[in-house]
BAMIRO-689949 format. One record per residue (C-alpha): residue number from 1; residue in one letter; y, x, z. Coordinates in pm, 1 decimal, decimal comma. Each point is the difference from the previous one (the first is absolute). Example, Ala and Ser with C-alpha at 12.3 -4.5 7.8 and 13.67 -1.06 7.14 Angstrom:
2
- 1	a	-450,0	1230,0	780,0
- 2	s	344,0	137,0	-66,0
//
This chain:
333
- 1	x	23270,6	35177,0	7507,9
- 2	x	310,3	-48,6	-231,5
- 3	x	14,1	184,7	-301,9
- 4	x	286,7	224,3	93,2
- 5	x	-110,6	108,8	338,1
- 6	x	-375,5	63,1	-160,2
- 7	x	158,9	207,0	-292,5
- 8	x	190,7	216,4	263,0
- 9	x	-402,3	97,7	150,1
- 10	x	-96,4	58,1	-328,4
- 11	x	201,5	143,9	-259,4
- 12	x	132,5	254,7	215,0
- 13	x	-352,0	154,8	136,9
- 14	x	97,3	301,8	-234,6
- 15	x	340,1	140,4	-89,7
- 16	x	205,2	-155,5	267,3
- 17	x	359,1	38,7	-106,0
- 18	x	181,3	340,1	68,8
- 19	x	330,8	-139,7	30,9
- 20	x	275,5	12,1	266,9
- 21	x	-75,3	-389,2	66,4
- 22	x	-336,1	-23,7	-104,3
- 23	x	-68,3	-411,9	189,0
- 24	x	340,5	-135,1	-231,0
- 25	x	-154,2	159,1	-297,2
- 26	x	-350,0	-176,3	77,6
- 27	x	203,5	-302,4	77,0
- 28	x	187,8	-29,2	-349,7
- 29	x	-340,0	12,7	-133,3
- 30	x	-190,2	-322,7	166,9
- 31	x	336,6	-213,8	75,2
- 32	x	35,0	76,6	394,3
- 33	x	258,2	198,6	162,5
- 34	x	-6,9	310,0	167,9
- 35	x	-24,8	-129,1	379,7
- 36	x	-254,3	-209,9	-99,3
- 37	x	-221,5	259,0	-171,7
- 38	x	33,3	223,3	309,5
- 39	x	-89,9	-324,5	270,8
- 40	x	-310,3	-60,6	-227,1
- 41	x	-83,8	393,6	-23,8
- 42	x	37,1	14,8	424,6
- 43	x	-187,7	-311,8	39,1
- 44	x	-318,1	129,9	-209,6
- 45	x	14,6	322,7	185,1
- 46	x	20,0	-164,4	324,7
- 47	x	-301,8	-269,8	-95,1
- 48	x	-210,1	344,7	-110,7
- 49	x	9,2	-111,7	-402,3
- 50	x	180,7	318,9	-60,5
- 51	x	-58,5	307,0	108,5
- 52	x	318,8	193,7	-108,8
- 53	x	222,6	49,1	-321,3
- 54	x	-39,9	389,4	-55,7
- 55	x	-235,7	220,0	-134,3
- 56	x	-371,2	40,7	-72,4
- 57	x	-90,4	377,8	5,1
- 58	x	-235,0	112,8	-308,5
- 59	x	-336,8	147,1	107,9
- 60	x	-33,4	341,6	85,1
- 61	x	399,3	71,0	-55,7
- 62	x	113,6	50,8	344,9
- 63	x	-146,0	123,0	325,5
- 64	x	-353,2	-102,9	52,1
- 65	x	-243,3	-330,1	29,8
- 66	x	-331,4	-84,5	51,3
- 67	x	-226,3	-350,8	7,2
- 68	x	-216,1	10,9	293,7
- 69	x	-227,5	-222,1	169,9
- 70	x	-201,9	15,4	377,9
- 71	x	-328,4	-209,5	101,1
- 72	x	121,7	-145,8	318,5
- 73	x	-207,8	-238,1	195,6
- 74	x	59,8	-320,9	-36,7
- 75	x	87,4	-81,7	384,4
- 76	x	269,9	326,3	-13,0
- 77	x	155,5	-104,8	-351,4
- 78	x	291,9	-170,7	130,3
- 79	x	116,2	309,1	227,8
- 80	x	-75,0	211,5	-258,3
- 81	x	193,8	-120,1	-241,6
- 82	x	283,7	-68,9	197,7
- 83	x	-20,4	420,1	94,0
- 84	x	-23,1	95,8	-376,5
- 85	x	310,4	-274,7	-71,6
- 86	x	177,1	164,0	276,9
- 87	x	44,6	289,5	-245,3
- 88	x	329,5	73,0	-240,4
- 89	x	-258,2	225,9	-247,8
- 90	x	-188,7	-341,2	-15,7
- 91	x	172,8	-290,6	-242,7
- 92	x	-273,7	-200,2	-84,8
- 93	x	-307,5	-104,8	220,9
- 94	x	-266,9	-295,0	-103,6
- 95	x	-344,5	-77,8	129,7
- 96	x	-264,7	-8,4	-281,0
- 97	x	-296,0	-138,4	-47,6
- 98	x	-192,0	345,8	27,5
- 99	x	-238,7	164,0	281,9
- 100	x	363,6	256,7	-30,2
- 101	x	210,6	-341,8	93,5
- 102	x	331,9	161,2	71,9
- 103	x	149,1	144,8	-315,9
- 104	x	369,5	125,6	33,7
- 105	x	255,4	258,8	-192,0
- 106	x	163,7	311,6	125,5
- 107	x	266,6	116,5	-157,0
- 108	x	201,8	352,8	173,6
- 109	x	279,3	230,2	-95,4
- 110	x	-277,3	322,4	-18,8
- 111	x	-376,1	-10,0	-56,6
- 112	x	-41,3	179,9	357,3
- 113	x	189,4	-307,9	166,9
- 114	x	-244,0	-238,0	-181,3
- 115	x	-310,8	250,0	119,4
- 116	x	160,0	-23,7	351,1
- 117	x	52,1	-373,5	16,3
- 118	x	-386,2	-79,3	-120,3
- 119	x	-133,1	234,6	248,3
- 120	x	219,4	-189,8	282,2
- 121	x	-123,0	-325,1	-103,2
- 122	x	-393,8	168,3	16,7
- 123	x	86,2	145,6	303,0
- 124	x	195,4	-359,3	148,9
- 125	x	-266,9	-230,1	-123,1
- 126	x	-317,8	254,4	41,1
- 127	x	-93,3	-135,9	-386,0
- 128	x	7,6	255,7	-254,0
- 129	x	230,8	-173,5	-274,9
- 130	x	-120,3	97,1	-387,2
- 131	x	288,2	135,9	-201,2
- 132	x	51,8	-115,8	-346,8
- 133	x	300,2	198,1	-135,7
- 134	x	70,5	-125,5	-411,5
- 135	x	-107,0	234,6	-279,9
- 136	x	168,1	-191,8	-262,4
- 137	x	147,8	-301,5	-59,6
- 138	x	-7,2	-252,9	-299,5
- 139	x	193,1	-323,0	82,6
- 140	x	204,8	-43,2	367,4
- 141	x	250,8	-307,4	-30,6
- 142	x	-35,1	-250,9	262,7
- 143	x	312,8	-223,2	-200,4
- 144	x	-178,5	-369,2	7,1
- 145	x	148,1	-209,4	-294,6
- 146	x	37,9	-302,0	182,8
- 147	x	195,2	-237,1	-311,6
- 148	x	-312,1	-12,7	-220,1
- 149	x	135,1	254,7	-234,8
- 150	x	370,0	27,5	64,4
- 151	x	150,4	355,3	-70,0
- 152	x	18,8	161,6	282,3
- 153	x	-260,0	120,8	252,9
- 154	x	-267,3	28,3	-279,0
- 155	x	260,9	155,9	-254,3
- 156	x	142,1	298,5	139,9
- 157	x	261,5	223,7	-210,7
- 158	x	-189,5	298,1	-148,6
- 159	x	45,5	368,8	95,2
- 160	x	-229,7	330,9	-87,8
- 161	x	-63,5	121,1	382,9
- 162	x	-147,0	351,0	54,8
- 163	x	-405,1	18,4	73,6
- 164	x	-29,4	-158,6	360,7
- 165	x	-170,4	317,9	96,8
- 166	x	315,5	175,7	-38,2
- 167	x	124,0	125,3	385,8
- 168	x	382,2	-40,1	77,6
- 169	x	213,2	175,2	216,2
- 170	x	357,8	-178,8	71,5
- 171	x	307,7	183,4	65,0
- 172	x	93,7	-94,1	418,4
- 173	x	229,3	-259,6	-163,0
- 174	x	-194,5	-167,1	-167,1
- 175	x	-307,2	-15,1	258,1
- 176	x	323,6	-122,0	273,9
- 177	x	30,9	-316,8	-303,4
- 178	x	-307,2	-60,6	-40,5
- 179	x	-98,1	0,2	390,3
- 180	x	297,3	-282,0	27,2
- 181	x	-195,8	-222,4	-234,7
- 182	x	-311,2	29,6	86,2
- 183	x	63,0	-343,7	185,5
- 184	x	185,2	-141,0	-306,5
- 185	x	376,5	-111,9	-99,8
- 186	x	162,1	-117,1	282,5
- 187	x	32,8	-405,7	-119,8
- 188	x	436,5	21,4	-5,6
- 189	x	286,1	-38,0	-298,1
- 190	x	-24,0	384,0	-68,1
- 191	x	-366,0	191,3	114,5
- 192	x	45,0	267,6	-189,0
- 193	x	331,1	107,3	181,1
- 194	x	-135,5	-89,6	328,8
- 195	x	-286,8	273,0	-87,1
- 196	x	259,5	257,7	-152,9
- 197	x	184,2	35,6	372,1
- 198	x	-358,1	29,8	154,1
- 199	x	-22,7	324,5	-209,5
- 200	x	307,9	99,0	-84,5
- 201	x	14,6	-130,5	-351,6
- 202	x	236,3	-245,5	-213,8
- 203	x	-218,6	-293,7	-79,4
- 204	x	37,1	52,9	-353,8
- 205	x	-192,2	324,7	39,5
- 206	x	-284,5	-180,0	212,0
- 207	x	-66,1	-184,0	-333,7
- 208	x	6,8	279,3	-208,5
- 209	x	-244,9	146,3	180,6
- 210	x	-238,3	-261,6	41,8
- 211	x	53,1	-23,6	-418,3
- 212	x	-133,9	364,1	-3,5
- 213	x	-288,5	-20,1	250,8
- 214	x	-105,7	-310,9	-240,6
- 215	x	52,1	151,1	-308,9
- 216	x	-181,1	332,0	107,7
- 217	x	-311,3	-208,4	137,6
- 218	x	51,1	49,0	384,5
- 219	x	59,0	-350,8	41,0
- 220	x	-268,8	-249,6	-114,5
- 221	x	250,6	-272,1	-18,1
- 222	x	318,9	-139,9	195,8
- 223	x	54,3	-350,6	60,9
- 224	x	-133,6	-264,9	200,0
- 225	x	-320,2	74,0	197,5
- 226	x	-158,4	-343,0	53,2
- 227	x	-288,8	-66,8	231,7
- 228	x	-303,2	-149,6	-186,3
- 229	x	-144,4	-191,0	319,7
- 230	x	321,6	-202,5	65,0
- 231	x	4,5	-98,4	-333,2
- 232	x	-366,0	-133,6	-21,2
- 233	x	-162,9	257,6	-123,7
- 234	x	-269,7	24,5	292,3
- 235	x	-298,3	153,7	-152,2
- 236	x	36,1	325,8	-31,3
- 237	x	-316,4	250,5	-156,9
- 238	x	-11,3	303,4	-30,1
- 239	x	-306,9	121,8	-237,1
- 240	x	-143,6	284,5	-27,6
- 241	x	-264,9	188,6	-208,8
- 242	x	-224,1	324,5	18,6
- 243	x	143,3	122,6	-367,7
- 244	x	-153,0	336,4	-164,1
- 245	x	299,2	275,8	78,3
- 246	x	-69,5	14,2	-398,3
- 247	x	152,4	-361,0	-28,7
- 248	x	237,5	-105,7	240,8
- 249	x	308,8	145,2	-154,5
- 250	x	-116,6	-234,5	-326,4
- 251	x	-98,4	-281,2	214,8
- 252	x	303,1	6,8	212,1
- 253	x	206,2	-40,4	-268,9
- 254	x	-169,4	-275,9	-194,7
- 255	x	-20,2	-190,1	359,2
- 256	x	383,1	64,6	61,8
- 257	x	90,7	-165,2	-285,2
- 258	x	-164,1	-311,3	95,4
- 259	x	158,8	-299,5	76,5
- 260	x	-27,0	-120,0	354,4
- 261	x	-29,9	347,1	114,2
- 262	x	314,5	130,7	236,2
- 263	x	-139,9	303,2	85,8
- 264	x	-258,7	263,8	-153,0
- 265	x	-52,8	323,9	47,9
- 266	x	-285,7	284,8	91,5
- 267	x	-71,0	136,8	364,2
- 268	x	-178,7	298,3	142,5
- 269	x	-322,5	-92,2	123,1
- 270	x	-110,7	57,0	311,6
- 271	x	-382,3	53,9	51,7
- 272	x	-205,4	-48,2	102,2
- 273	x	181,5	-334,7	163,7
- 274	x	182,3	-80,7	-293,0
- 275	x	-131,1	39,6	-353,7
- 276	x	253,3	-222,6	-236,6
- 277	x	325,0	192,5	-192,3
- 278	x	94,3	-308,7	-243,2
- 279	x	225,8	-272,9	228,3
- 280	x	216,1	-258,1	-110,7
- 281	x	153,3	-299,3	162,8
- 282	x	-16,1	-346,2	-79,4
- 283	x	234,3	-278,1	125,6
- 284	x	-24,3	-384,7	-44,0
- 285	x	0,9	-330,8	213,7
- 286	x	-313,9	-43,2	44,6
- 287	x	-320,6	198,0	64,2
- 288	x	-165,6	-156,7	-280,0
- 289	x	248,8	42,1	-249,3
- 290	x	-12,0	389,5	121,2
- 291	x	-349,0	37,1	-40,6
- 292	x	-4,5	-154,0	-336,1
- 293	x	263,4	207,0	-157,5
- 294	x	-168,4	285,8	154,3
- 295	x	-333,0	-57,4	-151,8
- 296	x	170,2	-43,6	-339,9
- 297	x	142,1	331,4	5,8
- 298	x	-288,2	174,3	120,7
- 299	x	-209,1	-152,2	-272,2
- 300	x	266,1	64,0	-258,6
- 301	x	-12,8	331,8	83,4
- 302	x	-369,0	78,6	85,6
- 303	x	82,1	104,4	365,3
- 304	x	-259,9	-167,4	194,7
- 305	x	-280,9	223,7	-102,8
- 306	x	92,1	251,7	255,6
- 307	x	58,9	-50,1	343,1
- 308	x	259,6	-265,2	149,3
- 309	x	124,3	-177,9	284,3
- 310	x	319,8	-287,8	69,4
- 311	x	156,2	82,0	301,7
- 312	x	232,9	-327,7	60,9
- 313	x	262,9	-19,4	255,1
- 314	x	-43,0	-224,8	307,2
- 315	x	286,0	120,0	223,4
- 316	x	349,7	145,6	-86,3
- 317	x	149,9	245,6	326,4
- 318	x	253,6	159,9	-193,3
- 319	x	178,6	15,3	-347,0
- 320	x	320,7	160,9	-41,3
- 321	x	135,0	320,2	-200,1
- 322	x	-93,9	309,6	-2,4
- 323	x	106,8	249,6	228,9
- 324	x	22,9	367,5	-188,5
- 325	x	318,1	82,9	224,7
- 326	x	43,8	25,1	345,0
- 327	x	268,9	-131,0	180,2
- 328	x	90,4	377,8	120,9
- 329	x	28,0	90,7	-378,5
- 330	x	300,5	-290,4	2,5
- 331	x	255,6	122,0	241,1
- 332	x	248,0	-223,3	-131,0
- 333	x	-198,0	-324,7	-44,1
//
């Protein structure tokens, strides 16, 4: 890929410009002009290399969520997985290597709609799903640096969010914004108008609200949300460990500061079919190359003494963003 169309994947995977023509400003900055930074943005959406350009909603902020996972039979996993895709509460939904091979995230606008949803899919599939809800997280950015060290993606701007435990209630307005881009900016000269008259707001407003949801932690980050198979990252671990309650919070946080480590962060067990609390997630291009950075860090870090497992991905049914707002709670969108 050129150099200009490979910085525009990459350098904007965190603070994508709040401006009123946000694809000329990225344009002025890698030598292309504005039409052709939007053609290359709706081609990579349309080819499934990105997901959206909009926001990433910090753990625990807003509504509810939930990692879950069922044991389906291997002759039923297809139709089961296309039932649990079939979902809005559900954005993301692999097979794992696991005797729990179906592994998927709910995320609702209450915790009673996410009680009401798991219950459906128990009572749908006749498999009683376990229900991993996070207690705390240490390290959630799934930005891939993909220029060998280029600003960018691994380099976003700093800002001093509130503790992701923190619960937020937004004013209707806000929640009618925020429900409009859920599915991202809408890839034309001026988004963030387009957005304002689906909720009755100037578009320089839209910004300046998606400045404060940033700057007051609700947002994780906003920018470009790449997806890490399309761009060859195929092997895809997640790790997990059977951490003393005593440790984790330490743990976490020495294993979220890893390199090589997108995601890390502590869930509630779920016993007795699910002992581990410590997960992260591990990315690469090969399986080997996984497994070998994984082994580093547990050794670094002592973790293999207790119990583990690597749960890698064979099959991708769904990846897109997460759903906190129904489309009821949008009446404008």
């Amino acid at each position: 890929m050129e150099a200009a169309r490979l910085r525009l994947l990459n350098d904007w995977q965190h603070d994508f410009p709040r401006v009123e023509r946000p694809f000329a400003q990225l344009g002025e900055a890698v030598g292309l002009d504005e039409q052709a930074v939007l053609e290359a943005f709706r081609a990579w959406q349309a080819q499934g290399v990105v997901s959206r350009i909009g926001p990433v909603v910090a753990a625990r902020r807003l509504g509810a969520s939930a990692l879950a996972a069922l044991a389906v039979p291997e002759g039923e996993l297809d139709a089961v997985a296309a039932r649990v895709s079939a979902l809005a509460e559900v954005n993301h939904n692999y097979e794992r290597e696991h005797h729990y091979n179906l592994w998927f995230v709910l995320t609702a606008a209450t915790q009673e709609r996410l009680t009401a949803v798991t219950a459906g899919i128990a009572a749908d599939t006749g498999l009683q799903p376990i229900v991993l809800p996070m207690e705390e997280a240490y390290h959630i950015d799934l930005g891939f640096d993909l220029c060998g060290g280029m600003a960018g993606a691994a380099a976003p701007t700093a800002r001093a969010p509130l503790p992701s435990s923190t619960p937020c209630a937004l004013p209707e307005i806000e929640s009618v914004l925020l429900a409009a881009l859920q599915d991202g900016l809408p890839l034309c000269v001026r988004p963030y108008d387009e957005l304002g008259e689906r909720a009755d707001l100037s578009g320089a407003l839209v910004c300046a609200l998606i400045d404060e949801w940033l700057d007051a932690g609700l947002l994780q980050r906003f920018g470009v949300v790449v997806r890490h198979h399309e761009l060859g990252y195929t092997a895809n671990a997640m790790c997990v460990w059977d951490v003393p309650d005593e440790r984790v919070g330490e743990l976490g946080r020495l294993l979220g500061a890893q390199p090589g480590v997108t995601l890390c962060y502590r869930r509630r067990r779920a016993a007795p079919h699910w002992r581990y609390n410590l997960f992260c997630m591990i990315h690469g291009k090969a399986r080997e190359e996984v497994l070998a950075s994984r082994a580093a860090l547990a050794a670094q870090l002592g973790l293999d003494g207790w119990s583990h497992a690597v749960l890698f991905s064979r099959r991708r049914f769904k990846q897109c963003g997460a759903r906190y707002l129904a489309p009821t709670e949008a009446p404008h969108a």
